[in-house]
N, C-alpha and C positions, 0 to 999 in steps of 0.2 A: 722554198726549202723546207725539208721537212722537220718536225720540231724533234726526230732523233739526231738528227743530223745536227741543230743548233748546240742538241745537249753534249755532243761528245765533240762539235768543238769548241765548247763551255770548260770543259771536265779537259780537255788538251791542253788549250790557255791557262788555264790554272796552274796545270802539272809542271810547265814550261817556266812558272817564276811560282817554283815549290817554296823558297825560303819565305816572299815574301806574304804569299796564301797562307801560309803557317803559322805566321806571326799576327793575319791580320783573323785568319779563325780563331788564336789565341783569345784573343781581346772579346768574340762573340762569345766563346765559351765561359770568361770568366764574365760577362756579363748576364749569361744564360744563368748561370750557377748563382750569380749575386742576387737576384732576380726573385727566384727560385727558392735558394734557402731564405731569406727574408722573410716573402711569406710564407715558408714555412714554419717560421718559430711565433709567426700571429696565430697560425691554424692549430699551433703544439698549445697555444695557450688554452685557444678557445675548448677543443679536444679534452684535455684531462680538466677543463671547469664543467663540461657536461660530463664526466668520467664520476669527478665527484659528487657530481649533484645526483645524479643516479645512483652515489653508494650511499648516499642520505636520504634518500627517498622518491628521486624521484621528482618531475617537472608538473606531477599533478596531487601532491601533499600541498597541504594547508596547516599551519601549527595556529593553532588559537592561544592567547594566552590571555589571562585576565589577573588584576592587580589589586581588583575591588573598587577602583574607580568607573565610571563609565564613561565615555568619550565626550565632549565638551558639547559637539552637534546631537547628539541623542539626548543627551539631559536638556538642553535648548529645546529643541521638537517636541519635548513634553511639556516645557513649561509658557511656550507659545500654543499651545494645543493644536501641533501642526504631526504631530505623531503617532503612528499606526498602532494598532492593538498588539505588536508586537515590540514595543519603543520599553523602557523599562528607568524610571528613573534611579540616581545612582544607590539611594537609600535599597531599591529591592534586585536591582542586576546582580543576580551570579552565574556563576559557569556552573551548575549542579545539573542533574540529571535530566533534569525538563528541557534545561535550555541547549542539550547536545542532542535532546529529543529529537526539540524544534530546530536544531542546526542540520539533523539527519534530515529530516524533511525537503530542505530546499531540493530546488531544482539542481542538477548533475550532479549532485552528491548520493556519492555511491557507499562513503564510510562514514561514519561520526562514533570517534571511541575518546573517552575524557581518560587522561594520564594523571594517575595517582602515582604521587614519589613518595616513598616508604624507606627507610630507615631502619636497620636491623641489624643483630648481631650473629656470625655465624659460628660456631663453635666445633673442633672435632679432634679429639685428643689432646695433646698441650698448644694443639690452634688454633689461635683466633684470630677476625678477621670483621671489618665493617664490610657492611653489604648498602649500595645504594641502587632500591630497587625499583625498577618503571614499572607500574601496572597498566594495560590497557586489556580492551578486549581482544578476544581469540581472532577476529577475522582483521582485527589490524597490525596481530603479529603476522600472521598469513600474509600481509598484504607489505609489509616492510622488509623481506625476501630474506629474513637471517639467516646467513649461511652456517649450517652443524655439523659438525663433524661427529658430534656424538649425541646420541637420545634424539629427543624429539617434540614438536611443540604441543601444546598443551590441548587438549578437545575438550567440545564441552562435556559438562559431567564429570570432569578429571577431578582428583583432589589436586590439592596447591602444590606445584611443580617449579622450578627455575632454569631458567637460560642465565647460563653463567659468561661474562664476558672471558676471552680468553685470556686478559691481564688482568681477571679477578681475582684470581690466585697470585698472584704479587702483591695482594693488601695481607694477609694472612705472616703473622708472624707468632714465635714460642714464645709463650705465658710465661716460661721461668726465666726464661733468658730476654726479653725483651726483643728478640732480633728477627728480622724478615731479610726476604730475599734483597730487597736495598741494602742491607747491612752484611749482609755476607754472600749475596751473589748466588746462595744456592736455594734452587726450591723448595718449599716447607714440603716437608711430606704429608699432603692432605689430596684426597681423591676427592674430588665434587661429585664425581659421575656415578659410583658403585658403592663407594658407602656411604652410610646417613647420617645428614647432619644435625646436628643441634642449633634452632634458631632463635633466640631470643628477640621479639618484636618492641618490649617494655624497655627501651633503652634507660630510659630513666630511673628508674626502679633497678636496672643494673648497676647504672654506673652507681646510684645510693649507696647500691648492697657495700661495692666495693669501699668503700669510703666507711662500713659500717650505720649505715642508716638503712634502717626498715630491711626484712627479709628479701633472697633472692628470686627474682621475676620465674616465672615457668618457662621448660624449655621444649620446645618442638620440633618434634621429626621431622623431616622432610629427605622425600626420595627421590627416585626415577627423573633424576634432574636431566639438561642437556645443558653441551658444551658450546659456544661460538668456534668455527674453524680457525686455525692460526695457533702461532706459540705464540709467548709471554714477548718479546722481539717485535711480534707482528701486529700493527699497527689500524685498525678499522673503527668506523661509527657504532659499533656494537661493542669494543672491547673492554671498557670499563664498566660497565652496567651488568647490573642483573635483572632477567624479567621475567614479568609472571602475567598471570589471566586477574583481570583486576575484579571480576566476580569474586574468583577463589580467595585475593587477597581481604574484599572485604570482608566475607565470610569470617573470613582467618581473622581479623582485626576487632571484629565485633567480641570474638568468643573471645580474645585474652583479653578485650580492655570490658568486660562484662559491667554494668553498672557504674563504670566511671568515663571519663572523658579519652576519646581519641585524637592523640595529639594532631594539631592541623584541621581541628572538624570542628564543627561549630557544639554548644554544646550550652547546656542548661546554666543557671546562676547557682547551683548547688556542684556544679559539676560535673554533671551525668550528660553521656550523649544522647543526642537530639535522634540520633541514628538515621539521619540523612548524611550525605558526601557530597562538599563543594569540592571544586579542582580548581588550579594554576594554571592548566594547561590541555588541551583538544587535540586530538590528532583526527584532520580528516583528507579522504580521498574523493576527488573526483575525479568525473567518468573520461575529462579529456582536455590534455594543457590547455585547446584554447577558453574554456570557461574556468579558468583557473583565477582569473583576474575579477570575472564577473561576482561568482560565489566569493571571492574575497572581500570585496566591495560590498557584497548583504551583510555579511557576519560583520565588517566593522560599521555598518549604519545600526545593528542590533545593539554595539554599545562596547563589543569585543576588540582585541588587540588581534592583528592578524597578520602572518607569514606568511611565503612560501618562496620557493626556487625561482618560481618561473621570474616572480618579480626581480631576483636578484640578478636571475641570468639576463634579462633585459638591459639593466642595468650594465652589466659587464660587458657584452657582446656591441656596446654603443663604444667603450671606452677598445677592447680590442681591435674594434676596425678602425680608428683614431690610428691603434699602433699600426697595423696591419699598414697605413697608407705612409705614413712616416718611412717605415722599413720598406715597402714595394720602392719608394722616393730614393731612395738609400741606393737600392740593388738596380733600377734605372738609369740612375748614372751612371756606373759602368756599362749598359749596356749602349745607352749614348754614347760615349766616349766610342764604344767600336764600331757603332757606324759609323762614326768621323772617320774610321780607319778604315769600313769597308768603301767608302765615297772615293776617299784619298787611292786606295787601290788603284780601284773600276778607273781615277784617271789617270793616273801613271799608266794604266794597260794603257790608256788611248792613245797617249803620247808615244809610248812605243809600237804603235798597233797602227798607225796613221795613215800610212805607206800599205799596210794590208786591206786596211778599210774602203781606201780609195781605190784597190784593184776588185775588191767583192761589189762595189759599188760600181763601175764600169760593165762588170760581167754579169749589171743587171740585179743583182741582190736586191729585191726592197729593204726601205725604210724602217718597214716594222719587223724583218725580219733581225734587220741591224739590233732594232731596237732591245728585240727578245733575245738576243744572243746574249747581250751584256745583262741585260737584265735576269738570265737565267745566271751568269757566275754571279752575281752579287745575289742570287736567291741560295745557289748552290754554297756559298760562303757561310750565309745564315743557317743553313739546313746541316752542314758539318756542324758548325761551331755548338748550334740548339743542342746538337745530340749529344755530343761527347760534354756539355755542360751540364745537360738534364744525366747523367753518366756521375758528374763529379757531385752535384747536387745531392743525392742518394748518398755517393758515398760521405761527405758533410754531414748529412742529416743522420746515418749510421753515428760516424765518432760524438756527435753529440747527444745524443740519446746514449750510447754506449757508457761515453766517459763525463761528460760535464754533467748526466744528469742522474749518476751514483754520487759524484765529487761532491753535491749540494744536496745529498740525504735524500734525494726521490724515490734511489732504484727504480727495479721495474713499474712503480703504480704512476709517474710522472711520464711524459711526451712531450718533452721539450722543443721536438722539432717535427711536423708531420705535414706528409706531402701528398694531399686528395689525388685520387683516379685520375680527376680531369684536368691536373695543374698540367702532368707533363704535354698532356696535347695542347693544351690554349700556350705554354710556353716555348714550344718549338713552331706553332704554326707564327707567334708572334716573332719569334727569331729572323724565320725566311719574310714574313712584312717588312722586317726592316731591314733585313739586307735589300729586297726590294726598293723600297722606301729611299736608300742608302743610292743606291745604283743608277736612279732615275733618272737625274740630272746628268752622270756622265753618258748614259746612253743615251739624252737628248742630243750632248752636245756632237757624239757620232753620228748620228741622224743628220748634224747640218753640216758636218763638213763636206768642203766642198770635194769631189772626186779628183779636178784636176789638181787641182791646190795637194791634194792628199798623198797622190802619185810623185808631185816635182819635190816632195817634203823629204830629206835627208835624215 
């Protein structure tokens, strides 16, 4: 018999006990669906935790930070004298110039820029405003993708410029009135972008003046600023900060603290600066995630404190597939449950079928075509039910994404439910397995029945 001829008396039988084909694709579908959406709220997790890691920098950033102490195994290695000419005991380790030199040096490090945090005041008509400023170099602003909507970042040779976050302008409130946009909901009226500001870098010496102590600090232009994209609302890894090219900032910091101390820097016993710069904190890039582990592991043998994503994401994507199996577990069960129903089916068919079986069997029918017949409606059961489940799954995965995930403050930047290319094909070919799977047994027990027995059967 030929195997068109099996399918459409597959697809007949079926048709012939509609309600109860119905009821029993019911049960694959919402097990297709349970299935389905499951893992899709493990993939919505894992998805928007790469989503964000990428809007912080990225699976090949490296944050160095240092404390002033050095790491417990590197001051050991020196005092065993088991440590490289690069080992540094904790009396002389800093994070200053040399040693982002020597962090630029290593092997698949493509950036090495040290982060100076600055402190400042911005001034512009009756507004004012604290300014908390990131300096780094120009090719690791470059390389941290900030998105502008306005102006543009800084090249070398530029004078001192700022990237303003776009909730920077929410710090900024009226000198006479005391009041910011927190206090009355409207925005001060100060432009970053087109007119110039007044910066005050001497906090100190400000806040003095105001208090009446000692004359007021000097105040500095600054232009040709640029903007982060987004309103005051909109929500980013850049939107509170301000930045600058931390060349310029130096520059900028030597000339106003001229002959005295810069706060944060190391500095004479009379209180002049030394006019070196240590840092807190390193920003570096390498060439490619997977040495992202290795260069981490040099910088913290040098005596360093060390970050990055990838590590975290490792971490994470161990505990998501935990969930991932828990909830596949979950959505499995219903789809067991209907193949107890497509089994249950395929032998009520037999039982009613008994008397026909035993006539296709006299007239010569093989065994295996017996076989394939039934085993083709219990595939065709799975193959409906996969589809119109992978069907409701989507539609699932729409209202949740739609509405649960504005309802818990995500909006658009959250994927609470996502559904890869390859899920719908490995879960409909899975569906017809187990309607297979499901069918096998009662298409055995057709195979043995007897033809005389089958015919005399009422």
């Amino acid at each position: 018999m030929r195997f068109l001829d099996l399918l459409q008396m597959s697809v007949t039988n079926l048709w012939r006990r509609r309600l109860r084909t119905a009821l029993t694709v019911l049960g694959v579908i919402i097990g297709t669906a349970s299935i389905v959406v499951m893992l899709s709220l493990g993939f919505g997790l894992n998805k928007s935790t790469l989503e964000q890691i990428k809007a912080s920098g990225g699976l090949t950033t490296i944050y160095v930070s240092f404390s002033g102490e050095s790491s417990s195994s590197s001051h050991q290695s020196v005092e065993n004298g088991e440590g490289s000419s690069k080992d540094k005991s904790s009396d002389t380790l800093k994070l200053d110039d040399e040693a982002i030199e020597e962090i630029g040096k290593l092997e698949h490090v493509e950036v090495a820029s040290p982060i100076l945090n600055v402190s400042a005041i911005a001034r512009q008509g009756i507004y004012e405003g604290n300014l908390n400023i990131t300096a780094m170099s120009i090719e690791a602003l470059k390389r941290m993708n900030i998105p502008l909507s306005e102006g543009t970042l800084p090249e070398q040779g530029d004078t001192l410029k700022f990237i303003f976050g776009n909730q920077v302008i929410g710090e900024f409130y009226n000198r006479k009135t005391d009041e910011g946009f927190w206090d009355t909901g409207e925005l001060p009226d100060v432009d970053l972008i087109n007119k110039p500001l007044f910066i005050i870098f001497d906090t100190e010496a400000y806040y003095n003046a105001q208090n009446g102590e000692g004359a007021s600090p000097k105040k500095y232009i600054i232009n040709n600023n640029a903007m982060v994209e987004g309103d005051l609302e909109e929500y980013n890894e850049f939107s509170w900060n301000t930045y600058a090219d931390i060349d310029a900032i130096k520059t900028q910091l030597k000339k106003v603290f001229r002959g005295k101390a810069i706060p944060g820097q190391p500095s004479t016993k009379s209180g002049k600066s030394l006019g070196k710069f240590e840092y807190n904190q390193a920003y570096i890039q390498v060439d490619d995630m997977n040495h992202v582990m290795t260069v981490q592991k040099t910088i913290k043998e040098m005596g360093f404190e060390a970050t990055s994503n990838a590590e975290y994401l490792k971490t994470m994507q161990k505990q998501y597939q935990s969930i991932q199996a828990v909830l596949g577990g979950i959505g499995a069960v219903s789809l067991f449950v209907a193949a107890i129903g497509i089994a249950n089916t395929m032998m009520m068919s037999i039982y009613e079928r008994t008397k026909e079986i035993g006539i296709i069997k006299v007239l010569g029918c093989g065994l295996g075509n017996i076989r394939t017949m039934f085993l083709t409606e219990a595939a065709f059961i799975g193959f409906i039910g996969g589809f119109f489940g992978l069907i409701l799954s989507y539609i699932i995965s729409f209202i949740i994404n739609r509405f649960l995930s504005g309802a818990y403050g995500y909006g658009d930047m959250q994927t609470l439910s996502y559904i890869p290319l390859w899920l719908p094909f490995i879960a409909l070919i899975f569906a017809v397995l187990v309607g297979m799977i499901a069918g096998f047994f009662p298409a055995l027990r057709a195979m043995r029945l007897s033809p005389l027995a089958a015919i005399r059967n009422e």
